[in-house]
KEMAR-390272 format. One line per field, with one value per residue (C-alpha): residue number from 1; chain; x, y, z. Coordinates in Angstrom, 3 decimals, m for minus. Layout:
nr	[NUM; ...]
kette	[A; ...]
u	[X; ...]
v	[Y; ...]
w	[Z; ...]
This chain:
nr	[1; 2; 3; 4; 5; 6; 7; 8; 9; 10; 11; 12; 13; 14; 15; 16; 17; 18; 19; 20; 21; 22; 23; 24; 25; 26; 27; 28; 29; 30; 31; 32; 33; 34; 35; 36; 37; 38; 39; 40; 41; 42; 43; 44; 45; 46; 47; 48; 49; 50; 51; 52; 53; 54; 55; 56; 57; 58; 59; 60; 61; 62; 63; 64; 65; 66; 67; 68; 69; 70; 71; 72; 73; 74; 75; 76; 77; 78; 79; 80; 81; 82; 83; 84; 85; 86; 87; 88; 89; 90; 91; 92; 93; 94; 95; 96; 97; 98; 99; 100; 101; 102; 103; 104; 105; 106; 107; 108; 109; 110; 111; 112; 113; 114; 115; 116; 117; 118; 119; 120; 121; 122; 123; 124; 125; 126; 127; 128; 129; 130; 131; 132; 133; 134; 135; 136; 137; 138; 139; 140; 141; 142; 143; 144; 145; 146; 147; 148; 149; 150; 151; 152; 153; 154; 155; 156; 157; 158; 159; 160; 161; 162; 163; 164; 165; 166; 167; 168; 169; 170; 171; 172; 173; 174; 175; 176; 177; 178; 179; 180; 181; 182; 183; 184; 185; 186; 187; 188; 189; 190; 191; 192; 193; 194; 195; 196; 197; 198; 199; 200; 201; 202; 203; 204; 205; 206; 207; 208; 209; 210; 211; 212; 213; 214; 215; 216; 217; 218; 219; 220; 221; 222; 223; 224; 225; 226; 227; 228; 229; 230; 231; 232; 233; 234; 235; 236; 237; 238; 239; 240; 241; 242; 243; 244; 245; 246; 247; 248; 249; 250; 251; 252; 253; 254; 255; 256; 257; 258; 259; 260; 261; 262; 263; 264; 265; 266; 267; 268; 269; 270; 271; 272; 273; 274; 275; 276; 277; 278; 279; 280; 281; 282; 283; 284; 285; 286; 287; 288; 289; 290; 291; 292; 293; 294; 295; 296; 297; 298; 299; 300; 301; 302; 303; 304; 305; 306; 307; 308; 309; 310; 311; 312; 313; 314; 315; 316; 317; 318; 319; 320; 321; 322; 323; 324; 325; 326; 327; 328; 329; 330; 331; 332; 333; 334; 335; 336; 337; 338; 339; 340; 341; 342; 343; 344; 345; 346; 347; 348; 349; 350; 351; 352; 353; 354; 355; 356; 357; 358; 359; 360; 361; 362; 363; 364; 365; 366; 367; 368; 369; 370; 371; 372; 373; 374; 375; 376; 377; 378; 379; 380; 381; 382; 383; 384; 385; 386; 387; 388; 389; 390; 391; 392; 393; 394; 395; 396]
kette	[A; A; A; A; A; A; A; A; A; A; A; A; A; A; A; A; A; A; A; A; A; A; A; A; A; A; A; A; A; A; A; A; A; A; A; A; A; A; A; A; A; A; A; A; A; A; A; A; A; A; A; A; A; A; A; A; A; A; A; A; A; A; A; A; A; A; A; A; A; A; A; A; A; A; A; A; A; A; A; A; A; A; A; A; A; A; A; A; A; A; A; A; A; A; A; A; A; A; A; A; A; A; A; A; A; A; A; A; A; A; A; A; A; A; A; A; A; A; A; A; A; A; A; A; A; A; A; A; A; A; A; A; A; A; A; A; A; A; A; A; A; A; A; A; A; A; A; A; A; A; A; A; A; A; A; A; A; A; A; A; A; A; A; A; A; A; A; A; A; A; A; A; A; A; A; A; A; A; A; A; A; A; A; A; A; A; A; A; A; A; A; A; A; A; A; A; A; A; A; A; A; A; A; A; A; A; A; A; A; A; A; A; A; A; A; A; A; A; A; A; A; A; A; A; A; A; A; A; A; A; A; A; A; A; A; A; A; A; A; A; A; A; A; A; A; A; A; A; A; A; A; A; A; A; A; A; A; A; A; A; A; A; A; A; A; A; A; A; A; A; A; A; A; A; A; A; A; A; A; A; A; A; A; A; A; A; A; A; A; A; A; A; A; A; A; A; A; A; A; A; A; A; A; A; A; A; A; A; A; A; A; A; A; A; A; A; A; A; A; A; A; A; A; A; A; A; A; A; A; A; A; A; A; A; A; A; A; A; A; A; A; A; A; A; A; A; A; A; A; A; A; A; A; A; A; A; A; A; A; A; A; A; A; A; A; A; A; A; A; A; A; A; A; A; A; A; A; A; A; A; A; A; A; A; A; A; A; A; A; A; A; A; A; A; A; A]
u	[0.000; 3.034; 4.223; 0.373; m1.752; m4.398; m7.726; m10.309; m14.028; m16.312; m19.396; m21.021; m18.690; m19.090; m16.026; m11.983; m11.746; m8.093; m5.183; m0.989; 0.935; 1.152; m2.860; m2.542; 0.391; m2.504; m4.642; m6.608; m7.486; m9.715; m12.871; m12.750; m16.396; m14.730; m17.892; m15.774; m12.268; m13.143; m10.946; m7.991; m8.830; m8.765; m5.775; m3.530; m4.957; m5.619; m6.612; m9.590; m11.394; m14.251; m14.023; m13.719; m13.912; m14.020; m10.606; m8.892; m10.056; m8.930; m5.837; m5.703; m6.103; m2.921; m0.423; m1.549; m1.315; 2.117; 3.420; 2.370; 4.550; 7.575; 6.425; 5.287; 3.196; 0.421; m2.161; m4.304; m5.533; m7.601; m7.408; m4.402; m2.334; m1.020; 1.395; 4.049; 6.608; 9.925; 12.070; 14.627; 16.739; 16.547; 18.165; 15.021; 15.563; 17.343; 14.973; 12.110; 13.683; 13.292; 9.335; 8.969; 10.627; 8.464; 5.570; 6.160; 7.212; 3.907; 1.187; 2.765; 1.741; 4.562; 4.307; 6.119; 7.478; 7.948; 10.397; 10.038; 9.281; 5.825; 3.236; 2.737; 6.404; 5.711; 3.172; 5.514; 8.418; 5.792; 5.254; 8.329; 8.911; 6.070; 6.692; 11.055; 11.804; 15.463; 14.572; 13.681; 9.882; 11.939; 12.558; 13.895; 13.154; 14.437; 18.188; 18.131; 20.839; 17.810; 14.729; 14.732; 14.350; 11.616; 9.832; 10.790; 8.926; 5.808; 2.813; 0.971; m2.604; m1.400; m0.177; m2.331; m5.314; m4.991; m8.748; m10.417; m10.947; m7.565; m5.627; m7.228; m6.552; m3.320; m2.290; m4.083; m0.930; 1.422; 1.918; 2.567; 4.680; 5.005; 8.278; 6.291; 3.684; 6.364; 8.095; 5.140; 3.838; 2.049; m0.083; m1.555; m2.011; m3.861; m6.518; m7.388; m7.126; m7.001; m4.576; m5.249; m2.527; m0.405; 0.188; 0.440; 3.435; 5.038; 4.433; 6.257; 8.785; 9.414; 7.949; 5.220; 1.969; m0.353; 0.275; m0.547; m3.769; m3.926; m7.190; m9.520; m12.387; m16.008; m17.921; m20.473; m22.535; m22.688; m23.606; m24.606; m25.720; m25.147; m26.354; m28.660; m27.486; m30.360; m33.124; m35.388; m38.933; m41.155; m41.365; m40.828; m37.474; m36.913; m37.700; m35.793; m32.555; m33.179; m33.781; m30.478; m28.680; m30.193; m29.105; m25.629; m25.907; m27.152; m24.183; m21.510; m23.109; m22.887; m19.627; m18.532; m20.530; m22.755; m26.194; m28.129; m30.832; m31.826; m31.734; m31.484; m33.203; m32.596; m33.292; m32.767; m32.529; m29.813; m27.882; m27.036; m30.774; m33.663; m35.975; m33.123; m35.474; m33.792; m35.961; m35.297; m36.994; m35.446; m36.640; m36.456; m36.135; m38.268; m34.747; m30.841; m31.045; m28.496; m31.449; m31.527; m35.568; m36.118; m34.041; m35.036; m38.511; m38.326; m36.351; m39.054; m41.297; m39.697; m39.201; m42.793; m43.419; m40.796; m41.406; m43.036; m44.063; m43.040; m39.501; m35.837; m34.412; m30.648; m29.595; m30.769; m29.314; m29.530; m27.695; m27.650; m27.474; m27.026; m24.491; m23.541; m21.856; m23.909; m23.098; m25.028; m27.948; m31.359; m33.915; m37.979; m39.731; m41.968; m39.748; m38.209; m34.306; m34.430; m36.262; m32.837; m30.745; m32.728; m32.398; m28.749; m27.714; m29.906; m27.902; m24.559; m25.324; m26.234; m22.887; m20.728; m22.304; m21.846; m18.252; m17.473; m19.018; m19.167; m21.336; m25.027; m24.831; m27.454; m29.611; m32.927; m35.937; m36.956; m33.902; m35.383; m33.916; m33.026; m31.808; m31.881; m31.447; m27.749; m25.184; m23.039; m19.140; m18.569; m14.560; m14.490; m11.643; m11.967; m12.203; m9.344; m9.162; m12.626; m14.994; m14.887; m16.380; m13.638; m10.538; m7.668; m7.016; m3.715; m2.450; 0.324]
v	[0.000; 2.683; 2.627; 2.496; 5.702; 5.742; 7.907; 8.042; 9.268; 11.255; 10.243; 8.228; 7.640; 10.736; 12.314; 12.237; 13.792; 13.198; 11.210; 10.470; 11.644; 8.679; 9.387; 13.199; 12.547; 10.588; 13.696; 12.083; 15.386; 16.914; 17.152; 14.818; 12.566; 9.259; 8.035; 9.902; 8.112; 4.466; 3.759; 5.717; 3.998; 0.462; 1.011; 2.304; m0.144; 3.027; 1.740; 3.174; 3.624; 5.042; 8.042; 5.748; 8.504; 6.708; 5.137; 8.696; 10.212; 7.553; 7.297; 11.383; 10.614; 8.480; 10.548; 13.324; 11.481; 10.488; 14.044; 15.504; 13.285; 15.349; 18.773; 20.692; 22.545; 21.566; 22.795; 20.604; 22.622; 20.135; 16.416; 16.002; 19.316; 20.547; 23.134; 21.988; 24.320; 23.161; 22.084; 24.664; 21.889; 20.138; 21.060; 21.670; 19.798; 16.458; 16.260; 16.759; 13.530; 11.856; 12.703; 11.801; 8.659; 7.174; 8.465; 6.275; 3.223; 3.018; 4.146; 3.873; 7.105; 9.044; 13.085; 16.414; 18.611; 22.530; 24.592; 27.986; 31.387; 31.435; 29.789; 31.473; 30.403; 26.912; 26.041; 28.015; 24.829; 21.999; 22.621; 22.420; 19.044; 17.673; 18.176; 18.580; 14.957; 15.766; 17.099; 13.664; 15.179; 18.253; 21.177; 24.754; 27.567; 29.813; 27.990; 27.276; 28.721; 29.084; 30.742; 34.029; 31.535; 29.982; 33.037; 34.422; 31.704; 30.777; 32.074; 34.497; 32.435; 29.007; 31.519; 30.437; 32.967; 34.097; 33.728; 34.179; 37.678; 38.671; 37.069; 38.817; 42.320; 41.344; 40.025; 43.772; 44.920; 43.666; 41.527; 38.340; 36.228; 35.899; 37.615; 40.668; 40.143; 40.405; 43.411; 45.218; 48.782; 47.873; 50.633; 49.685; 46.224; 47.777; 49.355; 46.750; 43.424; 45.421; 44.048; 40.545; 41.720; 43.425; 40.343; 38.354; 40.792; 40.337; 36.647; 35.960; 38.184; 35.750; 37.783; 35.384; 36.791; 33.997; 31.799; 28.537; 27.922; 24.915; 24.976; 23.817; 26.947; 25.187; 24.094; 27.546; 24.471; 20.903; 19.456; 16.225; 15.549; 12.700; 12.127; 8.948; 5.996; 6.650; 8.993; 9.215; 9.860; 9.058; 10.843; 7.408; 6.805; 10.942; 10.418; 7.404; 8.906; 12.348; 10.645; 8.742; 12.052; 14.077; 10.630; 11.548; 15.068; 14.371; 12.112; 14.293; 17.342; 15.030; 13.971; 17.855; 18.418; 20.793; 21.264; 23.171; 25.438; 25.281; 23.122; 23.534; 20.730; 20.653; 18.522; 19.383; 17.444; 17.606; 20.307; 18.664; 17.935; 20.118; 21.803; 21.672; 22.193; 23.111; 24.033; 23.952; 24.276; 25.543; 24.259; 26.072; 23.848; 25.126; 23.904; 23.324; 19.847; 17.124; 14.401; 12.172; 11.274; 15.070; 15.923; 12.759; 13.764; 17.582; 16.339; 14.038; 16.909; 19.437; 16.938; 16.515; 20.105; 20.600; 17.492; 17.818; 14.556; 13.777; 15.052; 13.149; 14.152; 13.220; 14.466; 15.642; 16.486; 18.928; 21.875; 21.967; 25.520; 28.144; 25.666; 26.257; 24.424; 21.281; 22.805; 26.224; 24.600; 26.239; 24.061; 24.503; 26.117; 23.190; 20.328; 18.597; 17.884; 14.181; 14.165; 15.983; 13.382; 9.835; 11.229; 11.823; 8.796; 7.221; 8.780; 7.874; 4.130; 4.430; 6.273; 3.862; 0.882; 2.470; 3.471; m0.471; m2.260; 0.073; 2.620; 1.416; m1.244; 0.853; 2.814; 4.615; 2.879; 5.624; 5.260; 2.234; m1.307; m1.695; 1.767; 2.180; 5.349; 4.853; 6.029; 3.669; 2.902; m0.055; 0.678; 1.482; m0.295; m2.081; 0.084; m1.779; 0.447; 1.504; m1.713; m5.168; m7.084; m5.893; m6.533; m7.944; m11.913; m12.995; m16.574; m18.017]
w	[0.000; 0.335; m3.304; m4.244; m5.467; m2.652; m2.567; 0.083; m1.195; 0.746; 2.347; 0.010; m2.050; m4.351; m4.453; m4.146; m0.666; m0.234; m2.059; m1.605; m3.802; m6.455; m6.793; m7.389; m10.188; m11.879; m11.600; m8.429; m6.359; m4.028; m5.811; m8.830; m9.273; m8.337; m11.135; m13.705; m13.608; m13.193; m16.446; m14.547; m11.235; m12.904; m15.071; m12.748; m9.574; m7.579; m4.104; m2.982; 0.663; 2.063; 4.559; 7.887; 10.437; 13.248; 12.502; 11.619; 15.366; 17.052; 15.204; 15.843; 19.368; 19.765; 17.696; 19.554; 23.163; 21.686; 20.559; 24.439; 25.737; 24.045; 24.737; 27.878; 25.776; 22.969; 20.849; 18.724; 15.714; 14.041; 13.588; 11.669; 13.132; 16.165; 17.402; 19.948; 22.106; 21.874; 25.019; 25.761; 26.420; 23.318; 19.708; 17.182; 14.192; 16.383; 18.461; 15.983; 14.170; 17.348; 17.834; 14.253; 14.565; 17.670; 16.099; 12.999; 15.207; 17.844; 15.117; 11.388; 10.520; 9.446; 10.336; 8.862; 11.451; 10.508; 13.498; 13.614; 16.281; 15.210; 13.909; 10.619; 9.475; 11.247; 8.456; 6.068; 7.382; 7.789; 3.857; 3.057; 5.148; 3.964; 0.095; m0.137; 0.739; 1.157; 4.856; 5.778; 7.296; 9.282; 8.215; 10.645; 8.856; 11.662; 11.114; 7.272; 4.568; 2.161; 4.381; 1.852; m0.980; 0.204; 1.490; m1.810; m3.801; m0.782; m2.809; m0.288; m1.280; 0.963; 3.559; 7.052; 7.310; 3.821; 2.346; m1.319; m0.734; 1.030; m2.023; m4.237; m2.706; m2.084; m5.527; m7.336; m4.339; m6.306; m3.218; m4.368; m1.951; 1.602; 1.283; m0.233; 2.347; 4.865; 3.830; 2.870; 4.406; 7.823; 7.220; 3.899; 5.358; 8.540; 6.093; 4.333; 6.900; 10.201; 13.488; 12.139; 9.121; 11.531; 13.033; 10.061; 8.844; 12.154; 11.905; 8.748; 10.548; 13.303; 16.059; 17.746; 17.887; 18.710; 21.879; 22.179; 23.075; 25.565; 26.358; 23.768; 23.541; 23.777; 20.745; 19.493; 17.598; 16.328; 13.351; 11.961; 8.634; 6.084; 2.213; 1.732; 0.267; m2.024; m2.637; m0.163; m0.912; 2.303; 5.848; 7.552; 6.125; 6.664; 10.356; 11.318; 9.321; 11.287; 14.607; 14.072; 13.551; 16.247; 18.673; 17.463; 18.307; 21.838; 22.111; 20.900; 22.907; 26.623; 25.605; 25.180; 28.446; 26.915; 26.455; 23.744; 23.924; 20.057; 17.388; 13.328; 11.376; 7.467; 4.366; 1.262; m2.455; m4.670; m5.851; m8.969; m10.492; m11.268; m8.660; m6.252; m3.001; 0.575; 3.763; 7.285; 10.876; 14.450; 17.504; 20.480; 23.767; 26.659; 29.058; 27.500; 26.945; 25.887; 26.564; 23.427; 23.468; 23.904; 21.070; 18.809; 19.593; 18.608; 15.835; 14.313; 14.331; 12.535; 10.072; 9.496; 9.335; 6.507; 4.406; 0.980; m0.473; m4.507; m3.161; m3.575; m0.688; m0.939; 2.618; 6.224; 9.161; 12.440; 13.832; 17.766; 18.454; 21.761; 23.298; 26.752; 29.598; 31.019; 34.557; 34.070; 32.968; 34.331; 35.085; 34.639; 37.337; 38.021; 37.562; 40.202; 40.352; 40.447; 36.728; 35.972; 37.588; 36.928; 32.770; 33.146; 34.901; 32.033; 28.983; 30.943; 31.150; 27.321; 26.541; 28.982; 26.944; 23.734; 24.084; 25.513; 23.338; 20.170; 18.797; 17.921; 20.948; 22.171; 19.799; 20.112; 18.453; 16.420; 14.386; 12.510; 11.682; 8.062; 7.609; 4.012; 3.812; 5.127; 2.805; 0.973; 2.174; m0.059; 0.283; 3.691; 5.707; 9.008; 12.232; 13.996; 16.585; 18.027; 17.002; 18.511; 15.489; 13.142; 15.580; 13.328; 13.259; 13.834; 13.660; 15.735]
């Protein structure tokens, strides 16, 4: 699988989502109808998997439990990304080749490493690690003969924070790289992007202007929303699929520790044919809630109120909204404390059970049997990690 072009498709199969760098040669990227290069697929035996996201977090989980161990400080960006502070002890780019190296031997997952004084030229190095294999995965920008170079030739679009927008304002500038970017008039910049450029400037200059942020901030919403397997056509099937995803959201909100005080539902049919038809309802809960039957309930009933039959709806899903902390919760006037209580130790014997024995060991009722409105992941690979049934054999 190394020396093999590898793609993973998107939910439902739809779409390249990601690919190595054997796939991309081929013309594999981000984006491409997997529907459309079949011939390419077969011809040059492209592996290809389904998005298996429960593999990928937990994977996350354990590089990221391994790269704390090396650092006193750590920032996890996003599931495949995280800033690290150096130990003043150590020398950067040996000691980087050291994480790197236990990271590849406990998880197989090899990592680029990018040193710098701030995070702005960190992503700067990490791209250079990541596509110059000459560095071995390490590159310190802060040390290295050829940093102008780079700069020089770093097109100011792939700089971190740089948007649509910004780009284009930048590039009518005449300020193409992050070089120019860098050495460009701090007032002029102020105008247009405000402090936020300021800092950027000062960034690329090596002057840290973002700390670390240790403390994860709390979740402002969560989503979850899937495409069908297949059209959809009747409220039944609409219903169980929504219940299903608001039983997620409940779950994801009590694992956060939140609760939400609103929630989006939406269904809409696709994009891609005629009459493309979208509509949506918000539910407003009398008391923050993280209570699955609650929320599958309300959930199931905004569904009815937006369905309109002779429809192909082709995906659903809900937005929990006004997300605060479960511990400032305010309860009803006339409801007693123990109603509170007896439903959370309820959803905690569901969750304990769930994360033993696997998700959907314990599911609620309303989220039907046969499921056929599940989307398809006929390449998906085995969830090793987080699912009992799918444990890997071994022989001795």
């Amino acid at each position: 699988m190394q020396h093999k072009p590898v793609v993973i498709a998107s939910n439902n199969d739809g779409v390249v989502v990601t690919a190595n760098a054997k796939a991309k040669a081929l013309g594999l990227v981000m984006g491409v109808p997997l529907f459309k290069v079949q011939e390419l697929i077969k011809k040059h035996d492209v592996r290809v998997f389904s998005s298996n996201y429960a593999l990928y977090g937990d994977l996350s989980s354990r590089v990221m439990t391994i790269l704390e161990t090396f650092t006193p400080e750590q920032e996890i960006y996003s599931i495949d990304e995280c800033f690290m502070r150096m130990p003043e002890f150590a020398e950067a780019t040996t000691y980087s080749h050291k994480v790197r190296k236990t990271v590849l031997q406990w998880t197989g997952i090899p990592v680029s490493i990018g040193i710098a004084t701030s995070k702005t030229l960190s992503k700067i190095a990490n791209h250079v690690a990541k596509k110059q294999k000459q560095y071995g995965g390490v590159f310190d920008i802060s040390t290295a003969r050829n940093a102008e170079g780079i700069l020089a030739t770093f097109p100011v679009a792939d700089i971190w924070g740089i948007g649509r927008q910004y780009n284009k304002w930048l590039l009518s500038q005449g300020i193409e790289t992050a070089k120019e970017l860098r050495d460009a008039n701090e007032g002029l910049i102020r105008k247009k992007m405000g402090v936020v450029g300021v800092r950027m400037i000062h960034e690329l200059r090596g002057i840290s202007c973002l700390p670390l942020e240790l403390v994860a901030k709390p979740k402002k919403e969560t989503c979850v929303s899937r495409s069908f397997g297949q059209p959809v056509t009747e409220l039944a099937d609409l219903q169980e699929a929504i219940a299903a995803y608001a039983s997620r959201a409940a779950e994801k909100l009590r694992h956060q520790e939140q609760v939400s005080e609103a929630m989006v539902v939406f269904v809409r049919t696709s994009p891609f044919k005629p009459g493309y038809f979208r509509q949506s309802a918000t539910v407003q809960f009398p008391i923050a809630t993280n209570y699955t039957p609650t929320i599958v309930e309300s959930a199931r009933n905004a569904m009815k109120r937006i369905y309109e039959p002779g429809r192909e709806f082709q995906k659903a899903g809900v937005l929990m909204v006004g997300l605060c902390p479960e511990t400032t919760i305010q309860g009803h006037l006339w409801e007693k404390d123990e109603g509170w209580e007896k439903r959370k130790r309820l959803m905690s014997i569901m969750d304990e059970v769930n994360d033993r024995f696997g998700r959907g060991t314990l599911e609620i009722a309303a989220s039907g049997l046969r499921q056929t409105w599940r989307m398809q992941s006929k390449w998906r690979s085995p969830r090793y990690t987080t699912c009992w049934a799918e444990l890997p054999v071994v022989s001795c």
